[in-house]
Backbone bond lengths (Angstrom), bond angles and torsions (degrees), N, CA, C in turn:
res aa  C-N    CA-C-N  psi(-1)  N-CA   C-N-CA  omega(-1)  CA-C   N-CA-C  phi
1 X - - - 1.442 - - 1.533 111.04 -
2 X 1.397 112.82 -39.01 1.348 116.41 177.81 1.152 117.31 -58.73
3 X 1.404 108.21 -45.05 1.735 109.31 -168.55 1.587 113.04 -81.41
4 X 1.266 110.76 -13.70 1.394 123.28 170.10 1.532 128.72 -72.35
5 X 1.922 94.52 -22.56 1.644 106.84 172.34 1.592 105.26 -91.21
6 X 1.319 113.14 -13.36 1.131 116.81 -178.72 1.732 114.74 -80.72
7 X 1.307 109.17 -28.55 1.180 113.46 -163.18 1.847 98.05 -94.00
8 X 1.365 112.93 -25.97 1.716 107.11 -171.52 1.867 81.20 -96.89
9 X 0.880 127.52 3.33 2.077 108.97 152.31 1.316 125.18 -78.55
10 X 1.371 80.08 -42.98 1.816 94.50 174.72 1.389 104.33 -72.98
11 X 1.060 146.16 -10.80 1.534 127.43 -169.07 1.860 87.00 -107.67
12 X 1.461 131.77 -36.33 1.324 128.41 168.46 1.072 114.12 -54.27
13 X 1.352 126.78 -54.38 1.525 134.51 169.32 1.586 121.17 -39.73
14 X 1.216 109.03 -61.02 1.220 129.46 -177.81 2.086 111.83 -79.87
15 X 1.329 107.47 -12.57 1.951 99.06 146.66 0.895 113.90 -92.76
16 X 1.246 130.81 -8.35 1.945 121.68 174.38 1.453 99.12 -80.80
17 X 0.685 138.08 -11.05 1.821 127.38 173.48 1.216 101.19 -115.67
18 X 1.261 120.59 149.77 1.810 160.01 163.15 1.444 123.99 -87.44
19 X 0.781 103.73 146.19 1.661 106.00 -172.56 1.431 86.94 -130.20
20 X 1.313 133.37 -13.08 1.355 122.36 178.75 1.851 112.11 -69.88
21 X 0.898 113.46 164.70 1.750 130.91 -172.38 1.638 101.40 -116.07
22 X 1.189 101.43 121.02 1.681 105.41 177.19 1.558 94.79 -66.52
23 X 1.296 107.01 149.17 1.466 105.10 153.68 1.281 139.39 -56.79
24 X 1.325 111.00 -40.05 1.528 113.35 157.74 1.114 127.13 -111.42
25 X 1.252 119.98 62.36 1.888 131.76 170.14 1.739 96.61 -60.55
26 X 0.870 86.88 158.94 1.480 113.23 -172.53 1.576 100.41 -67.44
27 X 1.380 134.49 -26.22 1.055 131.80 165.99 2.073 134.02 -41.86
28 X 0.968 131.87 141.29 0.993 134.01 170.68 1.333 121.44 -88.98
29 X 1.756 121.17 -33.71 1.232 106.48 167.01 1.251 110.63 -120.49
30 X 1.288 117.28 119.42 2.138 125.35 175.68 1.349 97.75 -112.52
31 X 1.326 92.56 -168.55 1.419 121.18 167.03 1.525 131.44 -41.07
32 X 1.394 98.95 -35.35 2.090 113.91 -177.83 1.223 114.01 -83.12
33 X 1.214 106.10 144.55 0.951 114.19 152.50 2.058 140.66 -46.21
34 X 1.303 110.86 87.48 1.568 111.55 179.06 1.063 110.03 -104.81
35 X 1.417 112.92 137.51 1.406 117.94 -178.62 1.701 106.14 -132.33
36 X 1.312 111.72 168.86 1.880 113.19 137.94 2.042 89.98 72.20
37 X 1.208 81.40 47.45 1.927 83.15 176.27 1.697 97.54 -70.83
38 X 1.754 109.27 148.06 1.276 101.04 149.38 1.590 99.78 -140.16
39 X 0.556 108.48 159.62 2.286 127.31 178.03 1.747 97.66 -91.46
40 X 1.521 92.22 149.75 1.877 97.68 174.85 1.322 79.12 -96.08
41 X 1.416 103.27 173.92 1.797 126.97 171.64 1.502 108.02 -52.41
42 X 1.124 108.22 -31.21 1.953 105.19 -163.26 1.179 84.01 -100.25
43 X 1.023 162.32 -1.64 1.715 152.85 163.91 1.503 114.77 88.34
44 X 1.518 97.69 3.22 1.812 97.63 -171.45 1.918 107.30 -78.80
45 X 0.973 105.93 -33.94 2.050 122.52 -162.08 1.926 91.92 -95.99
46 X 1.284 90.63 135.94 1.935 105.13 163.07 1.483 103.12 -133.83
47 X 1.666 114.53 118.23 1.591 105.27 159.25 1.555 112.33 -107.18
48 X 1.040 123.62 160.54 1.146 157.81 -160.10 1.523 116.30 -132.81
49 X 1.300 111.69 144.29 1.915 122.80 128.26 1.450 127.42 -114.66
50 X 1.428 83.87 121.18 1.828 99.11 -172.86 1.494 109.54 -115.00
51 X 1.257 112.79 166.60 1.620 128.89 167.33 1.280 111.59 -97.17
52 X 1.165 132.18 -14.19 1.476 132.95 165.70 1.203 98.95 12.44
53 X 1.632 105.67 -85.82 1.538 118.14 -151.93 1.350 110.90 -69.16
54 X 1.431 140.84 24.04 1.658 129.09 -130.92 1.438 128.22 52.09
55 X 1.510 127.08 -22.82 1.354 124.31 -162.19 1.566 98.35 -139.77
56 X 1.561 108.19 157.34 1.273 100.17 163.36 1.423 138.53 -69.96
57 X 1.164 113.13 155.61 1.733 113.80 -145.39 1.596 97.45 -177.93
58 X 1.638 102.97 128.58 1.634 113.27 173.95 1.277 103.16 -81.25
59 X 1.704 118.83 134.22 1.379 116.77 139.76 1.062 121.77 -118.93
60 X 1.791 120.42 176.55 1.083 111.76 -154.28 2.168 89.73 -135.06
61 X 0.884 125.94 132.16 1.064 138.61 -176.62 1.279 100.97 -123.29
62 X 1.685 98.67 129.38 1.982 135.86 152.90 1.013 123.77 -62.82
63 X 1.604 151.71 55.91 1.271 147.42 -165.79 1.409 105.50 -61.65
64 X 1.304 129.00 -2.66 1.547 129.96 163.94 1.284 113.86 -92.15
65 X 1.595 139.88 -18.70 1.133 150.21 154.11 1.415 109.46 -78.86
66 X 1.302 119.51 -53.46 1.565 122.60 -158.65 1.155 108.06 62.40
67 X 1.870 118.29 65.99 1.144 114.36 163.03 1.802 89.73 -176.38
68 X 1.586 97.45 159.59 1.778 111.87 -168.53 1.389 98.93 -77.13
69 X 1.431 107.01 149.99 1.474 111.74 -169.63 2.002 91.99 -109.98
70 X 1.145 101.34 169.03 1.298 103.57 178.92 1.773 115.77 -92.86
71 X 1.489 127.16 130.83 1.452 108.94 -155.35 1.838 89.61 -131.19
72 X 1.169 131.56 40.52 1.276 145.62 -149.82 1.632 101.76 -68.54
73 X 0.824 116.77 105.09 1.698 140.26 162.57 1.470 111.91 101.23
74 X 1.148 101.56 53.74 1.643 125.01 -171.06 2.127 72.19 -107.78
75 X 1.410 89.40 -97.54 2.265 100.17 -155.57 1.494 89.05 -53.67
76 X 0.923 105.89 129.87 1.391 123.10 164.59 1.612 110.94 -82.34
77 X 0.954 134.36 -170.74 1.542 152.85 -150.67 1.161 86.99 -128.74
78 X 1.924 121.83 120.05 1.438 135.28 154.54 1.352 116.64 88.99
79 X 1.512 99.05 6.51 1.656 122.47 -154.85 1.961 95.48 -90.76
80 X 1.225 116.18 152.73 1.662 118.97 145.74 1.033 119.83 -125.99
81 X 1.628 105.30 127.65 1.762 97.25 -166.65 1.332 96.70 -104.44
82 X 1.243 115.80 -177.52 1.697 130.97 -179.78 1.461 114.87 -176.42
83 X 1.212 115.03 165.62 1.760 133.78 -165.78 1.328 95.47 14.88
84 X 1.862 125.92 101.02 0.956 122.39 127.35 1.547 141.46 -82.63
85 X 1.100 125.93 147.55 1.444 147.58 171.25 1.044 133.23 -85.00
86 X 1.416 152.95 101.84 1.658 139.68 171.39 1.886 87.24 -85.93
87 X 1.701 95.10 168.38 1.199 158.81 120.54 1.290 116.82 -21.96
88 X 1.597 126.59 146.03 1.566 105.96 165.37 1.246 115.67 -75.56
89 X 1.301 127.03 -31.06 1.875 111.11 173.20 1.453 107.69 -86.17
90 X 1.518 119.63 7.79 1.490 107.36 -174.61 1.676 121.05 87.21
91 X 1.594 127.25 -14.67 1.029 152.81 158.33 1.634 111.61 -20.39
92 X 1.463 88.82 -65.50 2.163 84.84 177.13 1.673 93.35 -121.26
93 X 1.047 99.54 145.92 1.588 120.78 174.96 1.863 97.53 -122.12
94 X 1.397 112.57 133.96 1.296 111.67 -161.05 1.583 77.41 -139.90
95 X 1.822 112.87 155.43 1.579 120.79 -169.67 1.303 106.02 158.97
96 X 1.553 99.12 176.49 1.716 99.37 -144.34 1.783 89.05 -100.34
97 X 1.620 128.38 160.48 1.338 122.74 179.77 1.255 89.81 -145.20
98 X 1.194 133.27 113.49 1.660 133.17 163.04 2.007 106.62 -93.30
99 X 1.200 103.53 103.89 1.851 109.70 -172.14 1.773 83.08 -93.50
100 X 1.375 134.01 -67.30 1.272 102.27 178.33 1.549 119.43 -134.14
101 X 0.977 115.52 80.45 1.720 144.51 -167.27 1.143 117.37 73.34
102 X 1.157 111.48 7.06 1.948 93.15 -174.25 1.589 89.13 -126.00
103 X 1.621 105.54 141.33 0.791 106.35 161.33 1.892 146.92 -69.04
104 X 1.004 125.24 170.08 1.699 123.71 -174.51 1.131 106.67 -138.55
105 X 1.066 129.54 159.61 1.811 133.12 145.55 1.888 110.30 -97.84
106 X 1.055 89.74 125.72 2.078 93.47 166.05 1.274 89.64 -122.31
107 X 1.269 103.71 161.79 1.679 151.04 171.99 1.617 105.87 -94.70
108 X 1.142 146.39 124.60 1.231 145.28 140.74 1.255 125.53 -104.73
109 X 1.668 129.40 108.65 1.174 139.63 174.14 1.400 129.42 -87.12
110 X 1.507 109.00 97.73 1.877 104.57 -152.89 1.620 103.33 -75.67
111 X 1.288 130.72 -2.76 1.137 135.43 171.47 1.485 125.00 -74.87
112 X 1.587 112.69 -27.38 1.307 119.21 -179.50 1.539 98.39 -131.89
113 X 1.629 125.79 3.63 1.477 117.94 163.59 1.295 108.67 69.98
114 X 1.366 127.14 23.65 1.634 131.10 -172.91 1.375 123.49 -132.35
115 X 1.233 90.71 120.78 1.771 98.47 -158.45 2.004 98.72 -88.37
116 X 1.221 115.94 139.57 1.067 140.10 170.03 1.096 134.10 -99.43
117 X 1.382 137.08 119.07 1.661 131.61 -176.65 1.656 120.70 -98.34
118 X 1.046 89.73 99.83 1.880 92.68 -164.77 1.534 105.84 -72.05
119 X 0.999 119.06 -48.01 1.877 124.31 178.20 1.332 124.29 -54.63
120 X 1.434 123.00 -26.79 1.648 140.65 -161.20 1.456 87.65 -36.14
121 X 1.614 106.61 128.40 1.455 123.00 169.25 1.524 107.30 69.75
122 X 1.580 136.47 3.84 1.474 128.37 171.38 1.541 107.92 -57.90
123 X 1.192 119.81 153.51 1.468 123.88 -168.50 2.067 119.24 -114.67
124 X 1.638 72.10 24.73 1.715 63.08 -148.99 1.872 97.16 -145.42
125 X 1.693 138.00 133.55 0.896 137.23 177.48 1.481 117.95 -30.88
126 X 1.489 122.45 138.89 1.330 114.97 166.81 1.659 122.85 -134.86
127 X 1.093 130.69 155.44 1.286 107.52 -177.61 1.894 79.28 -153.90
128 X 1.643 94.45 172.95 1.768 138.69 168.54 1.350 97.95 12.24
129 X 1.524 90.22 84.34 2.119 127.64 165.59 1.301 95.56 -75.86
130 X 1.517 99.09 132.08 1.903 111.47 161.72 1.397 85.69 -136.19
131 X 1.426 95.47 150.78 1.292 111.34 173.16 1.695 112.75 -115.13
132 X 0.904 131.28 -176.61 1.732 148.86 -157.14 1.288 93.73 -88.76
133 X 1.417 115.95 145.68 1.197 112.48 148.02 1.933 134.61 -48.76
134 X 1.322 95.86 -31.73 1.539 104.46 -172.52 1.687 107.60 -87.00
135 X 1.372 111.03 -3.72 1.815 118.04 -151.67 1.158 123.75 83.73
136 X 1.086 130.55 -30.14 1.403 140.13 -141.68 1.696 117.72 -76.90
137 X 1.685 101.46 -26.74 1.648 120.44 179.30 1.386 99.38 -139.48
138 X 1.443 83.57 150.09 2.248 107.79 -177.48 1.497 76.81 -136.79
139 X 1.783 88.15 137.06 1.672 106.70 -165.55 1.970 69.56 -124.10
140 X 1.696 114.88 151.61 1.325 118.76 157.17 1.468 104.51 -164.48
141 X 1.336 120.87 -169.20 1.377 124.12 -141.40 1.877 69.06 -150.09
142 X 1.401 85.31 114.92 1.534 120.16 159.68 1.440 146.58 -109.43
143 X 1.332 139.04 123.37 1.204 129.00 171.09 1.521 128.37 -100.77
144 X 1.087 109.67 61.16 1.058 128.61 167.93 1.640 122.15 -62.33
145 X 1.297 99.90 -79.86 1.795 109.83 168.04 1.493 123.25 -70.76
146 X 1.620 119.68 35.94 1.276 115.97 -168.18 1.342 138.79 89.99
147 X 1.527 114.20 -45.20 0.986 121.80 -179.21 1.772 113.11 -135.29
148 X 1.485 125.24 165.45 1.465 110.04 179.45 1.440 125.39 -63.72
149 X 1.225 100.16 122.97 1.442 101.21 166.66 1.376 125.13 -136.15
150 X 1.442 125.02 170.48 1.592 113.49 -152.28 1.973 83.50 -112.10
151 X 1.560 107.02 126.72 1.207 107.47 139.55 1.569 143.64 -110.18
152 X 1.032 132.63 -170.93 1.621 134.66 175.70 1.198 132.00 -131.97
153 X 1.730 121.91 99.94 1.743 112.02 -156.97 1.834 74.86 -101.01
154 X 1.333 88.70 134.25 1.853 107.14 166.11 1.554 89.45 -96.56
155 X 1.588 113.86 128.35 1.261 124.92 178.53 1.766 108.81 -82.95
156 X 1.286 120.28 -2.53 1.486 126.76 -171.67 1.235 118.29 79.77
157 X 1.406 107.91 155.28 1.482 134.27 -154.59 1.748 93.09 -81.87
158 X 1.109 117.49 -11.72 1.648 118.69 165.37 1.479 124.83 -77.00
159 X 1.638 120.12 -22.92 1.275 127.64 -175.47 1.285 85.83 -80.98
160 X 1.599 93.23 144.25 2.009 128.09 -173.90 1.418 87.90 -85.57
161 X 1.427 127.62 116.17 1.208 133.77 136.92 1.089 161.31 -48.48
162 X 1.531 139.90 121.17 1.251 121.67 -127.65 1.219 76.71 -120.37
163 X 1.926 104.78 120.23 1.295 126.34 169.92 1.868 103.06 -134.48
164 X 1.351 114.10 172.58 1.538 120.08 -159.53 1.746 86.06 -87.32
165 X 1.397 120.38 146.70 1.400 149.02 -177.54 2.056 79.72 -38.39
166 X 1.286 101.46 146.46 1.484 128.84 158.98 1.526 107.26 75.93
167 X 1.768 119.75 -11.04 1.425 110.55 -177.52 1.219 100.93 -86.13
168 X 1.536 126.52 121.01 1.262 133.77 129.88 1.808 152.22 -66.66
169 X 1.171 104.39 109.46 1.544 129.95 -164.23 1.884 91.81 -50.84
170 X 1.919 94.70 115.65 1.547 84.47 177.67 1.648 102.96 -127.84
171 X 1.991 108.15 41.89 1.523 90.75 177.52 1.631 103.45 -86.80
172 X 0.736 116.62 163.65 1.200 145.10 171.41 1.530 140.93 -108.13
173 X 1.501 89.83 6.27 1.498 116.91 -169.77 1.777 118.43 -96.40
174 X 1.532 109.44 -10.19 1.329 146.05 -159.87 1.149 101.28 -106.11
């Protein structure tokens, strides 16, 4: 009788705990596949492409928290993303999204949550967007003329620049 109360505790005991791994534990290295790390300028932000979810999908990791931040209407649905980029505060994350084989560049602005399509109508292969420290330019590697070459979209003297809390922008040249 004893060992029988012993054995239906242990089987109660032992369904209250999981052996499963959330997908996004606070951890940096699990089970998935992460690839294609990049660092913001201030060293605080890490993005990634992970399988977390089953599919590819950017995240964006707090190395001052040590834990995934939420980046909600960044991956689109059916989408594959690749080479993302931060910002120096991490502000825009810019990267490649192929929705149906061809690749694109978007803009993601985690401040206003609004994803941007910088390529619409480009004619020509693109791959591994970095963007500026300030936001302001996405440098990428194009095939346009045949072979790789590096171009430079200046996003304009109107895009809000991503500088650290209290610096104020004093060119005057803009």
């Amino acid at each position: 009788m004893k060992l029988l109360l012993l054995l239906l505790l242990s089987l109660i005991i032992g369904g209250c705990t999981s052996n499963n791994i959330s997908p996004l534990s606070t951890s940096l290295n699990s089970r998935y596949n992460d690839e294609q790390p990049f660092l913001s300028g201030d060293g605080r932000w890490l993005v990634m492409v992970s399988n977390r979810y089953g599919g590819r999908e950017i995240l964006l990791y707090d190395l001052q928290q040590n834990s995934f931040v939420d980046i909600s209407g960044l991956n689109l649905p059916n989408a594959i993303t690749d080479s993302p980029s931060l910002s120096r505060t991490g502000r825009y994350i810019v990267y490649i999204s192929s929705i149906q084989g061809r690749p694109d560049i978007f803009l993601f602005d985690r401040a206003t949550k609004q994803t941007k399509l910088l390529t619409q109508g480009y004619r020509s292969w693109l791959r591994n967007p970095r963007i500026s420290p300030d936001g302001r330019y996405v440098i990428f590697e194009t095939a346009r003329r045949g072979q790789w070459d590096i171009e430079v979209m200046d996003l304009g003297p109107t895009v809000e620049l991503d500088q650290p809390d209290g610096v104020v922008n004093n060119d005057t040249n803009e």
